[in-house]
C-alpha positions in Angstrom: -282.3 18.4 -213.4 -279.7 15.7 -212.8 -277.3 16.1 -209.8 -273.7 15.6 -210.5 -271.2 15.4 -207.4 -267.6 15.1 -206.8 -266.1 16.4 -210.5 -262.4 17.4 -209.7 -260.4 20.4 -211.8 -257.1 21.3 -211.5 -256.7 24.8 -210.1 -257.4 27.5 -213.3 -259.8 25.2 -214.7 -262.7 26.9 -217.0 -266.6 26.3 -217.2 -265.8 24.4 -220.6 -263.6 22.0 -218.9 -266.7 21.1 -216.4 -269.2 21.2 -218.9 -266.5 18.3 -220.8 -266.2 16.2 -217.4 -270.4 16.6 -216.8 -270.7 15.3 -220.6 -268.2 12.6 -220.4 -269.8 11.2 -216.9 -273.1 11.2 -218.5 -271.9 9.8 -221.7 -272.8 12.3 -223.8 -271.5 15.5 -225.7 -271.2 18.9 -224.1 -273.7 20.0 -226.4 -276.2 17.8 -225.4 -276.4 19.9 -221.7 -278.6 22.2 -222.2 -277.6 24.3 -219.0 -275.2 23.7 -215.6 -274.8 25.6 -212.9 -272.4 25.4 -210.0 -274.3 23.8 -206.6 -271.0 23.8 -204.4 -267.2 24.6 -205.0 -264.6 23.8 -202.3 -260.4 23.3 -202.7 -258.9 19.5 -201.8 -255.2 19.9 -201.0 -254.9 16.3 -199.4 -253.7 14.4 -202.1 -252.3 16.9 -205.3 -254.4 20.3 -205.2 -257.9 19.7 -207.0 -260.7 22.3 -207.3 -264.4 20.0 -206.3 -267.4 20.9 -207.8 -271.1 19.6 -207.4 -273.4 21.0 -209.8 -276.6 20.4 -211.4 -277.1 19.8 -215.4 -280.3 20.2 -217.9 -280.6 17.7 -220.6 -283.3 15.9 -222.4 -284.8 12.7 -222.0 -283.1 12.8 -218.1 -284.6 9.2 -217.2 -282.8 7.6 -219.7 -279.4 9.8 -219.6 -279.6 9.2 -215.9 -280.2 5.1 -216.5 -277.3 5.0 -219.2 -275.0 6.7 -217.2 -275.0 4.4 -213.9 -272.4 6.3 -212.0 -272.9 7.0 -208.1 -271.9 10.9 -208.5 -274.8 11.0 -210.9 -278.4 11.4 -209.4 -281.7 13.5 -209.7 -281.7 16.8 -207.8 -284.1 16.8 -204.5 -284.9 20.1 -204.1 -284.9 20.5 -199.8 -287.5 22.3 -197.5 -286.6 25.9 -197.6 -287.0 28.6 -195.2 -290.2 30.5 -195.2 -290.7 34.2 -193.2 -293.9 33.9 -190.6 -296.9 35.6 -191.9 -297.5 39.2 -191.4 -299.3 40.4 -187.9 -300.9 43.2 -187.8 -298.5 46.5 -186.3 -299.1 46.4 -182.7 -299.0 49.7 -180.3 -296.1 48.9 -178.8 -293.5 48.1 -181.1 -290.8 45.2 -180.2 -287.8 46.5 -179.6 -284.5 44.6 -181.0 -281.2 45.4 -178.6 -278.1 45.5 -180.9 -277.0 45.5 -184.5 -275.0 42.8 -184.7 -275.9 39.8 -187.3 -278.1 38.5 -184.3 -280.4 41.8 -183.8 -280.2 43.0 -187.5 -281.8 39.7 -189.1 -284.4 39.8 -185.8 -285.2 43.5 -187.2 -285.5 42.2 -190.4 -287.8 39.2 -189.6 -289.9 41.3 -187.5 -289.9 44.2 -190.1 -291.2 41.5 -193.2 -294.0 40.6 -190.8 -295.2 44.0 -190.5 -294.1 44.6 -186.8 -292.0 48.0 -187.5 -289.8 47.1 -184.7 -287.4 49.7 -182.9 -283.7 48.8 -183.8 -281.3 49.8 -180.8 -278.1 50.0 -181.3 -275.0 51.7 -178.6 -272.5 52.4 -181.6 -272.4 54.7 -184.8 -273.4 53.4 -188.3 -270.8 51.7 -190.0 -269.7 54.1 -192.1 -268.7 56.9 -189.0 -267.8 53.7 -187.0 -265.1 53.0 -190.2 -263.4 56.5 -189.4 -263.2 55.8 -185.6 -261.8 52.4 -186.0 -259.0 53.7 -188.4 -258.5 57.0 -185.9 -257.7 54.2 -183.1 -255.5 52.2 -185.3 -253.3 55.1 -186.2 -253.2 57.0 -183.1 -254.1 55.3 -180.0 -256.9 56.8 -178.7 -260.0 54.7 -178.5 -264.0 55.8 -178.6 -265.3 53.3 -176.0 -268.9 53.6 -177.5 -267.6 53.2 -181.5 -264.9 50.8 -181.9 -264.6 47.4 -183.4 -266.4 45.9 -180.7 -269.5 48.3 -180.7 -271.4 49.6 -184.2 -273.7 48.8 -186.7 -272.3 45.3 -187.6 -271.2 44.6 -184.2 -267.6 42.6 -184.1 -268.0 40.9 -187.0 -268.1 44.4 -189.4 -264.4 44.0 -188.3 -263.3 40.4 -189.7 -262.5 38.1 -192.2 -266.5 37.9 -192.7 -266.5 34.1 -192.8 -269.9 32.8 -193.3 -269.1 28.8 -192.4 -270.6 27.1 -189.8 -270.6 23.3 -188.2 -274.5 23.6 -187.9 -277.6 23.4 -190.0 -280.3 25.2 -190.0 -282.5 26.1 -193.2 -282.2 29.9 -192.6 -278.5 30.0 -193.4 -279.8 30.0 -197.4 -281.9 33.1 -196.9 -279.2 34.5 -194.7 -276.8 33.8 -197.8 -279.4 35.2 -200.6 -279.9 37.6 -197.9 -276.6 39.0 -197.9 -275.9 38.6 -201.5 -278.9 40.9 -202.5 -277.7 43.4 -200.1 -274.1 43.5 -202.7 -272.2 40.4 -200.9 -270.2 38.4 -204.0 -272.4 35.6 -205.4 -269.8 33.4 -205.0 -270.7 33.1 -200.9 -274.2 31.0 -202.7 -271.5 28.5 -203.3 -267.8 28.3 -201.6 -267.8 25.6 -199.3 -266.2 28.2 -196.8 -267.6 31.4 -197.7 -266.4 34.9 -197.0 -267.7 38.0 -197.9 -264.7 40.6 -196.1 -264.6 43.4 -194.2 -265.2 45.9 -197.5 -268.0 44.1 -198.4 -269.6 44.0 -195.4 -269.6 47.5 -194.8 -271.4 48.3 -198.0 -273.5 45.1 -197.1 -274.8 46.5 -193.8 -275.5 50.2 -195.7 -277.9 48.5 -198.1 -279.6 46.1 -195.6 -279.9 49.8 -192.7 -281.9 51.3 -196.1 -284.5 47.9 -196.5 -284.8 47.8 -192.9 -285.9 51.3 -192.9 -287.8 51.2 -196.0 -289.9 48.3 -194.4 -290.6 49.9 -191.4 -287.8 50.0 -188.9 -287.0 52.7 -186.6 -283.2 52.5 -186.1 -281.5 54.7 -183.5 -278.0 54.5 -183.1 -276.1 55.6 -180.1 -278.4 54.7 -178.2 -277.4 51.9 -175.4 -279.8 49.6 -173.0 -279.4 50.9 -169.7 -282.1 48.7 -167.8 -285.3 47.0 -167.8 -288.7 47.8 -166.1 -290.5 45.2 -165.0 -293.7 44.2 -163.0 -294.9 41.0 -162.0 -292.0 38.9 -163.3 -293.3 40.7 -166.9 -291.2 43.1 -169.0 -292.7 46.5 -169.2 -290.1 49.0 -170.2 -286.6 49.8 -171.4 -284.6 52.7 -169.7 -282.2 54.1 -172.5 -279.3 56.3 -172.7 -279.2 58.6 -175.9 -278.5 61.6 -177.7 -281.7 63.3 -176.0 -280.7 62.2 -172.7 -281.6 59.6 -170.7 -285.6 57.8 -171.5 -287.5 54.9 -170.2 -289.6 53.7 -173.8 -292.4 51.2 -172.6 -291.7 47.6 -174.2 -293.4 44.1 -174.2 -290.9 42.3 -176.2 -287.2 42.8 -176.2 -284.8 40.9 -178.4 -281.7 41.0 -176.4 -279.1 40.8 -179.3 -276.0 42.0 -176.9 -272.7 41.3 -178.4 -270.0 39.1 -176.6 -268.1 42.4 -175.0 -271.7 44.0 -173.6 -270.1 43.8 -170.1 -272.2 46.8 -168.7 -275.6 44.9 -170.3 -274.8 41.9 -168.5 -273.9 43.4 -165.0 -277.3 45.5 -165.7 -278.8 42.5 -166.1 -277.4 40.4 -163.7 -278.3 43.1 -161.1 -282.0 42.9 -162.2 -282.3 39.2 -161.4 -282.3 38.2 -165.2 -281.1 34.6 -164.9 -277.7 33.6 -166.4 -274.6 31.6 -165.6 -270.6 31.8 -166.4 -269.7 29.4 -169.9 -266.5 27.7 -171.0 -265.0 30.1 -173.6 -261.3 30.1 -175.3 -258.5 32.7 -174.5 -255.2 32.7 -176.0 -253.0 34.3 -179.1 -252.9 35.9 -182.8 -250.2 33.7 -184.5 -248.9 35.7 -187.7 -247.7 33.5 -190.4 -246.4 34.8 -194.5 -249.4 33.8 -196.3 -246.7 32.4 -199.1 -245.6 29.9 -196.7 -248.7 28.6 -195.6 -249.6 28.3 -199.2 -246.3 27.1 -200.0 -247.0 24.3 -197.3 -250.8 23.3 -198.3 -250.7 23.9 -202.3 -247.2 22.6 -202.6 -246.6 23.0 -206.8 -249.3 24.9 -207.3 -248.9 28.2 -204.3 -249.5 31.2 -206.4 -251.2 29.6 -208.6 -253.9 32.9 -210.0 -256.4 30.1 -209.9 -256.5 29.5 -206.2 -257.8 31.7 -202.9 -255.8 32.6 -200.7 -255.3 28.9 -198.2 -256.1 28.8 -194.6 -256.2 26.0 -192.3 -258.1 24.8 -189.6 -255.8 22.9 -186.1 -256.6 21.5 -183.3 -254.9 19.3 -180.7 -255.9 17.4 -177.3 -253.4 17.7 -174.5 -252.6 15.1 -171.8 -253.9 17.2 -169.0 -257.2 17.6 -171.0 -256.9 21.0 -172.2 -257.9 21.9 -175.6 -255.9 24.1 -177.8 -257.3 24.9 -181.5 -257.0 27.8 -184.3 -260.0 30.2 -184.6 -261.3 33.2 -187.2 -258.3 32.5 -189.5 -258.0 35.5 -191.6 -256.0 34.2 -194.9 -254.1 37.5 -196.2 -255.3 39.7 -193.5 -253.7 41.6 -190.3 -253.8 41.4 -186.4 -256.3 44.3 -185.6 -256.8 45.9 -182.2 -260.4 45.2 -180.8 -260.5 47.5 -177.5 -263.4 48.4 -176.0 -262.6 49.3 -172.8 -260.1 51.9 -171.4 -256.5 50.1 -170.8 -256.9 46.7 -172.1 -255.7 45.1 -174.9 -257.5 43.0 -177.4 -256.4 41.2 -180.7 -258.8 40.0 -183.3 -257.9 39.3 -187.1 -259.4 40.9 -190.3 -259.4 39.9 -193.8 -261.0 41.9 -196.7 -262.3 39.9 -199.3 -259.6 39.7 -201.7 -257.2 38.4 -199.1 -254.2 39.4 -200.6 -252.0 41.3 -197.5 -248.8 39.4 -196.7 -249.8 37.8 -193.7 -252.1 34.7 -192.7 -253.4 35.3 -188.8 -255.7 32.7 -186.4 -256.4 33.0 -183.2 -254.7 30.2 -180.7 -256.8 29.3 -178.3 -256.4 27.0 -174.8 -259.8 25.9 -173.5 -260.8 27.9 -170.1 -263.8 26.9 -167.8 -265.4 28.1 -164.9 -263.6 26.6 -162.5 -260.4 28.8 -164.3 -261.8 31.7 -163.5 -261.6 31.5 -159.6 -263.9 34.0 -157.8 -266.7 33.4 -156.1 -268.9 31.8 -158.6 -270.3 34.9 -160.3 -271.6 34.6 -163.5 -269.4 37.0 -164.1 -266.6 35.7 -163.4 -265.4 34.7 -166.8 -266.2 38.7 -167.7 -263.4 39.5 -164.9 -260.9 37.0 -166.1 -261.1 38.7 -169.2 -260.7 41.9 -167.9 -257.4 40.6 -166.2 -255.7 39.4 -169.4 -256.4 42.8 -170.8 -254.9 44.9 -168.4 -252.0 42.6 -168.2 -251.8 42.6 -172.0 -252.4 46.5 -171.8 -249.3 47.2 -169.3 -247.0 44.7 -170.9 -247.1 46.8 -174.0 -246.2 49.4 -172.7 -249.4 51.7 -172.9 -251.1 53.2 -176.0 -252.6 50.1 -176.9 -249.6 49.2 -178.4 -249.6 44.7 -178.3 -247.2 42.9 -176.1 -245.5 40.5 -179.4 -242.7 37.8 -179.0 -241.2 35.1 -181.9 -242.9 32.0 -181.6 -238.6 30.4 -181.3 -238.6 33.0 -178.0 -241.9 31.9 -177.0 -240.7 28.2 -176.6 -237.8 29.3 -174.9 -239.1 31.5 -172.6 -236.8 34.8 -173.1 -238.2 38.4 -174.3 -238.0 38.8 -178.3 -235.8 42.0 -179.9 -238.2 42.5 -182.7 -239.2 40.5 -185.8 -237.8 37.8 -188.1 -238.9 37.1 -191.7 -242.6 38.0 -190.5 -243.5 41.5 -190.2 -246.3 42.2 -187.2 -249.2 43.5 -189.1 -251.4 44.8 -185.5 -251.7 48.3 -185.5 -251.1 51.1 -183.7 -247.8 48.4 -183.1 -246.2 46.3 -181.3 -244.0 46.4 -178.1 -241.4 43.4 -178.4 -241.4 41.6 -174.7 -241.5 38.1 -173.2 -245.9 36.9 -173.9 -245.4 34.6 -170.7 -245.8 37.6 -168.3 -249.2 38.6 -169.6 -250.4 35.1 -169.7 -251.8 32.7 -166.6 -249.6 29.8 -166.1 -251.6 27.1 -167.3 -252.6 29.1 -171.0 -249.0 29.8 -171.6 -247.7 26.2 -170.5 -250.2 24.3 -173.3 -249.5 27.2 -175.9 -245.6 25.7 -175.5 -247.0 22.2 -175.7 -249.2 22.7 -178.4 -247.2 24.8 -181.1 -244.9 21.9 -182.0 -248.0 19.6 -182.1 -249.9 21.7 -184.0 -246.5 22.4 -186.3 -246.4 18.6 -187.0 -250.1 18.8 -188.6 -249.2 22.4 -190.7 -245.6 22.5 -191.9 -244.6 26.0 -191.0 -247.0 26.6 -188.2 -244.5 26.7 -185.7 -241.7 28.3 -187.6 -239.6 30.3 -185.5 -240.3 33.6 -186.7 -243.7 33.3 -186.8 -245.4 35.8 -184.5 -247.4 35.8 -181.6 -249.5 38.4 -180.1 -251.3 38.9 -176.8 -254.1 39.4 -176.0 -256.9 37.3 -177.7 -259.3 37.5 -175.0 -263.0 37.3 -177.0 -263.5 34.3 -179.0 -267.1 33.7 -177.4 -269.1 35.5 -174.5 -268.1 34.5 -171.2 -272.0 34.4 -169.6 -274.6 32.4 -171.1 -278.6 34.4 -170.4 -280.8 31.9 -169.9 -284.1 31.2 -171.7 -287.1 28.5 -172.2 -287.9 26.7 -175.0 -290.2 29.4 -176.0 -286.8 31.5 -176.2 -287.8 33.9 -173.3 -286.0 33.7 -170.2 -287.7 33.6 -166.8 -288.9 37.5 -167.5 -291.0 37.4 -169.6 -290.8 39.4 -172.8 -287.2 39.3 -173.1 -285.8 37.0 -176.2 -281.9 36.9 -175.1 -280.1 35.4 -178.5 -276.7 35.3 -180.6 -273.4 35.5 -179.2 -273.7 37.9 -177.0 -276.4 35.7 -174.8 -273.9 32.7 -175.6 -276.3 30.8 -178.0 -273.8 31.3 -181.5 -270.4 31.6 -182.8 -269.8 33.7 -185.7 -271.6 35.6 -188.1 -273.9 32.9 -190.0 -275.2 31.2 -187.0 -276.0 34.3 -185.1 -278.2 35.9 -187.7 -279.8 32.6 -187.7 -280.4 32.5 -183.7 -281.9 36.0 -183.8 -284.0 35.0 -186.9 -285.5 32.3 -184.3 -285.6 34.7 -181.8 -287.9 37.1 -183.5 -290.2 33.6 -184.9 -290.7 32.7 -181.1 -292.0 36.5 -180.0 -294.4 36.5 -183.4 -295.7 33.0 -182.0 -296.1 34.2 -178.8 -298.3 37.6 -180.2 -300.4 35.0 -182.6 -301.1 33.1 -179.9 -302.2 36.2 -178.0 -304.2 37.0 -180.5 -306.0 34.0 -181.1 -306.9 33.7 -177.0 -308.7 37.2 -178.0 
């Protein structure tokens, strides 16, 4: 197969027309390719608006097409190292137990499940489709479930987002992840977008169909059902105390993936009073900023916004202050809406959600000002980033007014520091609404001083990002987890037997590259049984 890289189609452009562009790079006809198939597809809106492909062509006598041709986006395809699942154990007595359904514990489950391990699958929330009805119940009326919202559930915060599968790493698990995904109903199209999304809709059905091979392979899931504590002797995990719908159990347990979620406060104060070693992190707090999608397509596809061939655009800011702070867009949700993401009584947290057609009236990101431990004040906790968090909810919570209704100002009354009257061209899309107020008295002093620095900065890099009526709304408190649980290079921390990973444990940001850290996860506890088994 030849390799061809770097072919450029205006937006709308059809198979035919890259089958003609293959043939004419190769110097032949487009009958003379035998098959393509699409490798990568992203959008460059730098210079016009051009749909990139790289793909990968059949034709015959490739040695001598390939030496005709002599062009640099023209080469043979190397086909990489690809992931491979560890070899099957035998079951043990006691199975592992896997703490969590988010990306991080479901693709430990799975691991452990393909090698035979029929691992139990804890997870505090409801499955998705009950936890679907309490999320929209708390939406439309206010009143939150603290143990099934879009924090907590099968799916864990990301069931409840633009489902963007992008990450700045590599790692060769993110292909099965993909294939993964896509065999569980995820669009195909995921296999190749440069930034691919799968959507909230999808997801849900996604996480259905991957509970059902789970189960089929072995898993024992058990839904609300929340960690409680560990048992342990001898600096050695030996138990799990649980909370569930038969009460209150201690199951005995070896191995536990700790899979927790970035808003697991209670696990990581349980923790931290067992002596599980872990320490505060830098994270990001800050603002949803609501834009009109047809501006910010208007401002990046220029001729062509609207164009039927085109997604929905997005963008990706960041800017460096003079007084060091960091300030920089995250989980852009292109033709979404601001969602409320409470988890705890009386605080109010923003998060954004897309579903995968995109096609709502708004574009939302997170804004977000660097914060550090030495922000946080308090006595050096390692949870002190937990109750800084806490703090920005409650003030968020109060300054709307109650309900969970969102404190929301213009981003023109914002800059000048007076309360907003209610909207301009942009409609506020956070539900159960909005209460119209001045953001700077929810926010500490030094977040709200480089949001006002960084808005016209950040404006000058994304025509429209600063326009005046574009909406801001407090509070966007959970970008990362504020605590980081330690662990060796054999992925268990300093008990033995617990494998803390993903988010939650600090070790991943977003969907793809938390299913990949609890895929590595369950590897290091099958290397550790092998290797108890072979000292047998």
């Amino acid at each position: 197969m030849i390799k061809l890289e770097g072919l450029r189609l205006p937006p709308g452009g059809k198979e035919a027309d890259l089958r003609a562009q293959a043939a004419g790079l190769l110097r032949l006809t487009p009958s003379d390719i035998r098959n393509l198939r699409v490798l990568r597809r992203s959008i460059d809106a730098r210079e016009g608006v051009a749909v990139i492909y790289t793909v990968c062509v059949a034709v015959d006598r490739e040695s001598a097409v390939l030496r005709r041709c002599r062009s640099r986006k023209a080469g043979r395809l190397e086909l990489g190292p690809v992931f491979r699942l560890p070899e099957p154990l035998p079951p043990p007595e006691m199975p592992p137990v896997v703490a969590g359904a988010g990306p991080a514990g479901l693709f430990a489950a799975l691991v452990l499940a393909e090698a035979g391990q029929r691992p139990i699958l804890l997870e505090r929330g409801r499955p998705v489709e009950a936890r679907k009805a309490d999320v929209e119940r708390f939406w439309s009326t206010g009143r939150l479930d603290p143990t099934s919202n879009v924090q907590f559930g099968e799916g864990g915060a990301g069931a409840f987002s633009d489902g963007k599968l992008n990450t700045g790493t590599k790692d060769l698990r993110h292909r099965f992840i993909l294939e993964q995904l896509v065999s569980c109903g995820a669009p195909p199209d995921i296999l190749i977008d440069a930034k691919p999304h799968v959507g909230t809709d999808y997801l849900h059905a996604v996480l259905q169909n991957l509970r059902r091979e789970l189960t089929a392979l072995g898993a024992d899931i058990r839904f609300e059902t929340r960690l409680e504590d560990l048992r342990a002797e001898r600096g050695e995990l030996t138990g799990v105390e649980l909370s569930g719908p038969g009460g209150r159990e201690t199951l005995p347990c070896r191995s536990l993936i700790l899979a927790p979620g970035h808003s697991a406060r209670d696990t990581f104060e349980a923790l931290y009073r067992r002596g599980v070693p872990m320490e505060a992190k830098p994270f990001a707090v800050g603002l949803r900023i609501e834009h009109r999608q047809a501006d910010c397509d208007a401002a990046q596809y220029r001729q062509y916004a609207g164009h039927p061939g085109l997604p929905a655009s997005s963008y990706k800011l960041s800017c460096h202050l003079p007084n060091g702070r960091g300030v920089f867009s995250f989980c852009v949700c292109p033709g979404g809406e601001v969602v409320a993401a409470a988890s705890e009584p009386e605080g109010v947290v923003t998060n954004g959600m897309s579903e995968f057609a995109r096609d709502k009236e708004n574009i939302n990101g997170a804004i977000l000002v660097n914060v550090t431990p030495e922000d946080f004040g308090g006595d050096g906790s390692p949870l002190a980033g937990v109750a800084f968090q806490r703090s920005l909810e409650a003030a968020a919570y109060a300054l709307g007014s109650g309900g969970y209704r969102a404190p929301a100002q213009r981003v023109e009354d914002f800059l000048a520091r007076r309360p907003s009257e209610g909207p301009g061209r942009v409609r506020p899309s956070y539900r159960p609404g909005v209460t119209w107020t001045d953001l700077h008295d929810c926010l500490p002093p030094f977040v709200a001083e480089a949001l006002e620095e960084a808005l016209p900065i950040l404006g000058g890099k994304l025509r429209g990002y600063d326009d005046p009526d574009a909406i801001l709304t407090a509070v966007e408190s959970r970008s990362s987890s504020p605590v980081r649980i330690l662990r060796g290079p054999d992925g268990q921390s300093a008990l033995r037997g617990l494998y803390p990973c993903g988010e939650g444990a600090g070790y991943a940001g977003g969907i793809l590259s938390a299913a990949a850290d609890g895929m590595r996860a369950a590897e290091a506890l099958l290397k550790c049984l092998r290797q108890g088994d072979d000292l047998l």
